[in-house]
C-alpha positions as CSV (number, residue, x, y, z in Angstrom):
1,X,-191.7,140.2,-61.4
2,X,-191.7,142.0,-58.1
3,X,-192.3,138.7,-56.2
4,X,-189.3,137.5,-57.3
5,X,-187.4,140.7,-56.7
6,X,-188.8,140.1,-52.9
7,X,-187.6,136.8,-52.2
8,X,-184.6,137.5,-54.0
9,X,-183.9,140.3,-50.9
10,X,-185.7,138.8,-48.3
11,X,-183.6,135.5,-49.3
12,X,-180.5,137.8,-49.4
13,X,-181.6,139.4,-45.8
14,X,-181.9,136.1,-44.2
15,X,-178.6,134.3,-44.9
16,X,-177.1,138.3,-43.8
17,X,-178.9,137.6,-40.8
18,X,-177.6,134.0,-40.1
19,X,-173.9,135.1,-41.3
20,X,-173.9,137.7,-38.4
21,X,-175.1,135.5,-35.9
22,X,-172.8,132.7,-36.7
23,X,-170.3,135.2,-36.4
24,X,-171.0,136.5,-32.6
25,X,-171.4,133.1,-32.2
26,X,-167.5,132.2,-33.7
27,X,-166.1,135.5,-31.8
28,X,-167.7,134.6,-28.3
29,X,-166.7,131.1,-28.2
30,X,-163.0,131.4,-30.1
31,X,-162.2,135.5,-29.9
32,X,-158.5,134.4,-30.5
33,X,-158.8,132.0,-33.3
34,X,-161.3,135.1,-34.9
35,X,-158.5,137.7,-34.3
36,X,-155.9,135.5,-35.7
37,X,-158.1,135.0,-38.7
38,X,-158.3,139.1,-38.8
39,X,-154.9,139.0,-39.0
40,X,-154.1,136.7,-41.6
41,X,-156.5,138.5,-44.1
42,X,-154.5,141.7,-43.6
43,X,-150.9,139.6,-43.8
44,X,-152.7,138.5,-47.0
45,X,-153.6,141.8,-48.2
46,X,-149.9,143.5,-48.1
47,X,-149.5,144.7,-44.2
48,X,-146.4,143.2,-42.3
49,X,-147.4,140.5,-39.6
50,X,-147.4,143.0,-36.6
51,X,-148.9,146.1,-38.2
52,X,-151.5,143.8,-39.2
53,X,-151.9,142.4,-35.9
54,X,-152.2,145.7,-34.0
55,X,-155.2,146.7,-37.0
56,X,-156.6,143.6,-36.4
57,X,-156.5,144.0,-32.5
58,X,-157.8,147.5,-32.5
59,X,-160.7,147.3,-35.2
60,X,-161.6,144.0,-33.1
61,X,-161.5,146.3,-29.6
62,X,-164.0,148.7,-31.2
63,X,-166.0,147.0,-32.6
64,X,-165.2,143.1,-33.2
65,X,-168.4,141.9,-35.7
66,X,-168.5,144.9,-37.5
67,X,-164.4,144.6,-38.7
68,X,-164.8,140.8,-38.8
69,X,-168.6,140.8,-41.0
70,X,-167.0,143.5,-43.1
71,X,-163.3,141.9,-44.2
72,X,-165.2,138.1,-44.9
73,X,-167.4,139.7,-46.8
74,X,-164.8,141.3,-48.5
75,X,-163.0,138.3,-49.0
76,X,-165.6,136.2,-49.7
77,X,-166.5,138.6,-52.6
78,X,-163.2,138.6,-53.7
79,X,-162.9,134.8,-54.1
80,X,-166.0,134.5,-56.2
81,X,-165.0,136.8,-58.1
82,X,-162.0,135.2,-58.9
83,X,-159.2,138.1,-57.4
């Protein structure tokens, strides 16, 4: 039983891992298609286009994979969950 509890994390740290690098890879080659993305999850999520454009501009500026790994994950949680 705990073999299968550690491949079930390790498999879980692994495609963490490869999310985050095909991320830096995504913001480095196409910031502005990344920040527009940022954007449209907080348009989606209630906040008018420009407040949601200066969030998205300033969570990028401080730190750009941590706000865009966070908000997919988010939604990505959300969609299988069906919300």
């Amino acid at each position: 039983m705990a073999a299968g509890e550690y491949i079930s994390v390790k498999s879980q740290e692994d495609i963490e891992k490869s999310d985050l690098k095909f991320e830096a890879t995504e913001l480095e080659k196409n910031p502005h298609a990344e920040l527009k993305e940022l954007t449209e999850i907080y348009i989606s999520r209630g906040l008018k286009p420009e407040l949601a454009h200066e969030v998205a501009t300033q969570l990028t500026e401080h730190d750009a994979l941590g706000a865009h790994r966070s908000e997919e994950r988010r939604v990505g949680k959300e969609c299988s969950q069906g919300v």
